[in-house]
N, C-alpha and C positions, 0 to 999 in steps of 0.2 A: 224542546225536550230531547235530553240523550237518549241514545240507541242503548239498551241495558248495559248493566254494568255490573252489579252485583249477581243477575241471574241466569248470565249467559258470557262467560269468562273460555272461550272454545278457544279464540282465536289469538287471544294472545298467549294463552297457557300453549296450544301447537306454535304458534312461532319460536316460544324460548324452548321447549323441547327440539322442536327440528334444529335451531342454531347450535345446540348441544351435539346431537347427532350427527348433523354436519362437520363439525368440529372434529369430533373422533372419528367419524369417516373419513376424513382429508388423511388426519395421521394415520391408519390403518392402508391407505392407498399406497404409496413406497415401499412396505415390505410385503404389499400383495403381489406386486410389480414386478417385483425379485429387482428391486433398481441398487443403484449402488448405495454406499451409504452416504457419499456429497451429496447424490439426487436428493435422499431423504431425509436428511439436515436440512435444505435447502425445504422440502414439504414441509417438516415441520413448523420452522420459522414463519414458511408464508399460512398455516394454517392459525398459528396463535396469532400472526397480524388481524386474520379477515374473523376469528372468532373477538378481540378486543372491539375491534372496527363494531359489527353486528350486536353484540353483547349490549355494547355502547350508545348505539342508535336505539336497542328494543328499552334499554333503563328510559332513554331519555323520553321515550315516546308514552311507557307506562307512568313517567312522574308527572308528564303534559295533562295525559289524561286521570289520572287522581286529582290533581287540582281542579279541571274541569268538571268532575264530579261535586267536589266538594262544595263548588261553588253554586253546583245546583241545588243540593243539600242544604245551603244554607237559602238560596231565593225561595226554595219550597217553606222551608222553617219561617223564613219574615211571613211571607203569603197567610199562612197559616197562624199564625202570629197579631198580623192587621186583622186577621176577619175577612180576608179576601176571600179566600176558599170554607168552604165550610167541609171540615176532614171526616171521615171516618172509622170507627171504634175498633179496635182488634186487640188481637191477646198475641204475644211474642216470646218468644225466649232467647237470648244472646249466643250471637257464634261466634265472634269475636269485636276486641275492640282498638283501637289506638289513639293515644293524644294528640290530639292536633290544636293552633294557637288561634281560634275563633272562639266567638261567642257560645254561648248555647241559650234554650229559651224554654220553659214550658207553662201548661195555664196555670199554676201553683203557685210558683215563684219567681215566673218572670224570665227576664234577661238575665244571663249571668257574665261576667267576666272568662276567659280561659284562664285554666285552661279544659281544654272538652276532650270528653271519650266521643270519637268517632265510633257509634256502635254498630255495627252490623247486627241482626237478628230475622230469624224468621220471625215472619207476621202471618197469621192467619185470621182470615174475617171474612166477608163477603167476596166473593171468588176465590181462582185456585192458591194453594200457599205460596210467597214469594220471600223474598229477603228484600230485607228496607234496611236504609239507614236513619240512625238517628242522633243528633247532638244532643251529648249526655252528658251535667256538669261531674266534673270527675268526684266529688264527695259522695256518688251513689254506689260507687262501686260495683258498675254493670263490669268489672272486668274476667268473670269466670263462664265459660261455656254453661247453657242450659239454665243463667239463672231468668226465671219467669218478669215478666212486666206487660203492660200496658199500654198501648199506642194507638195514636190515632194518624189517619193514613190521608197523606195528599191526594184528593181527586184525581189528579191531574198527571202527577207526576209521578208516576207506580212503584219508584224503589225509595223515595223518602218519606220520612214519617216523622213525627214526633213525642216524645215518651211523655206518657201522662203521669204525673208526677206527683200526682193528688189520690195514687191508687194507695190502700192497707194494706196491712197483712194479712189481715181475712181475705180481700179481695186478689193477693198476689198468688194464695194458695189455692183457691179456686179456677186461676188461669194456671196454676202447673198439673191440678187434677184435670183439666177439661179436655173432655173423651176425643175431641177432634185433633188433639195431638197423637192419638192410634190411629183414625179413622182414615182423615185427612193423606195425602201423596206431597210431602215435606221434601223441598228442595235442601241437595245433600253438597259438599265438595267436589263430590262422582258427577252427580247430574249438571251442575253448573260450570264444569268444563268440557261437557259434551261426552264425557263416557271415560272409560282408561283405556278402551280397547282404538278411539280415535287417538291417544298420547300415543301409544306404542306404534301407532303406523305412522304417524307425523317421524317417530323416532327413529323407524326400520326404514323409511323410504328416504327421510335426509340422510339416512348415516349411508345410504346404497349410491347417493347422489356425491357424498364427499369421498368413498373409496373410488367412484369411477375416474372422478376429473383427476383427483389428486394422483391415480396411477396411468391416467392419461397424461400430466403435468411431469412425473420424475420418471418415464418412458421417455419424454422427449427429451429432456433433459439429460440421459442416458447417452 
């Protein structure tokens, strides 16, 4: 089982903020300096190198781990699927979605062909609210924030789920009235990167980290 993914996004959201921060701290480091302006030609060049370099390495590491994800997403869906798992009933709303070229499957109609809405939504049911994913064949048009559905939720695997596909219209509007969407502590974009007041100190403490070195770097240089 992955370490979350959709419900606790801290650590990569503070790394591409600090690489940003660092970035403009490097450059801001040579005219804090009072260095010449070869020094600081010379800072700048070598900051757009190491922000490319890092930029680089953070795409590649977040695209590793979306796949990784997905392919949980989809062993949770088969699981649930064979009758391995016996899932969970909950009510959801969409936060967003994107195409991706897998399957999708639900107990209605089956297997489908891609291509599929990778959905994100909150899910609420039996313990605290979280975000699930779910392979949604794109003809349902889960792609608008807040619209309601139906899901049933992996034992096992706590961020994926599968949308039920067999709900009505009577039944979808009674999961957008139901009271536990007030009641309920609904994980937000705030909460699921650890706060904005952790982004802003990832941002003030890289960017204090890239004015030092870098006016430490076109001082010597000087």
């Amino acid at each position: 089982m992955l370490a979350p993914v959709l419900n606790d996004i801290a650590t990569p959201t503070r790394l591409l903020v600090g690489v940003m921060g660092l970035t403009v701290g490097a450059l801001l480091g040579g005219p804090v300096a009072g260095a010449s302006p070869l020094a600081i030609g010379v800072s700048v060049v070598v900051a757009a190198a190491v922000q490319v370099v890092l930029m680089t390495g953070v795409v590649v590491w977040l695209q590793r781990a979306d796949r990784r994800f997905l392919a949980e997403v989809e062993r949770g869906t088969g699981e649930i699927a064979r009758g391995a798992v016996v899932p969970q009933p909950a009510i959801g709303r969409v936060v967003r979605q994107k195409t991706v070229r897998v399957a999708s499957w639900g107990p209605g109609r089956g297997t489908l062909p891609p291509p599929t809405g990778a959905t994100v939504l909150t899910a609420v049911g039996d313990g605290p609210a979280r975000r699930v994913c779910a392979l949604v064949p794109s003809d349902l048009g889960l792609h608008h924030r807040g619209v309601p559905a139906l899901l049933l939720l992996h034992p096992d695997r706590p961020e994926v789920a599968v949308l039920d596909d067999r709900a009505t219209y009577d039944g979808l509007v009674r999961v957008d009235a139901d009271p536990r969407w007030r009641t309920e502590r609904l994980p937000t974009d705030r909460t699921v990167v650890g706060g904005y007041v952790g982004l802003l100190l990832a941002l003030l403490v890289a960017g204090a980290a890239g004015v030092g070195v870098s006016a430490l770097a076109t001082a010597v240089l000087a």
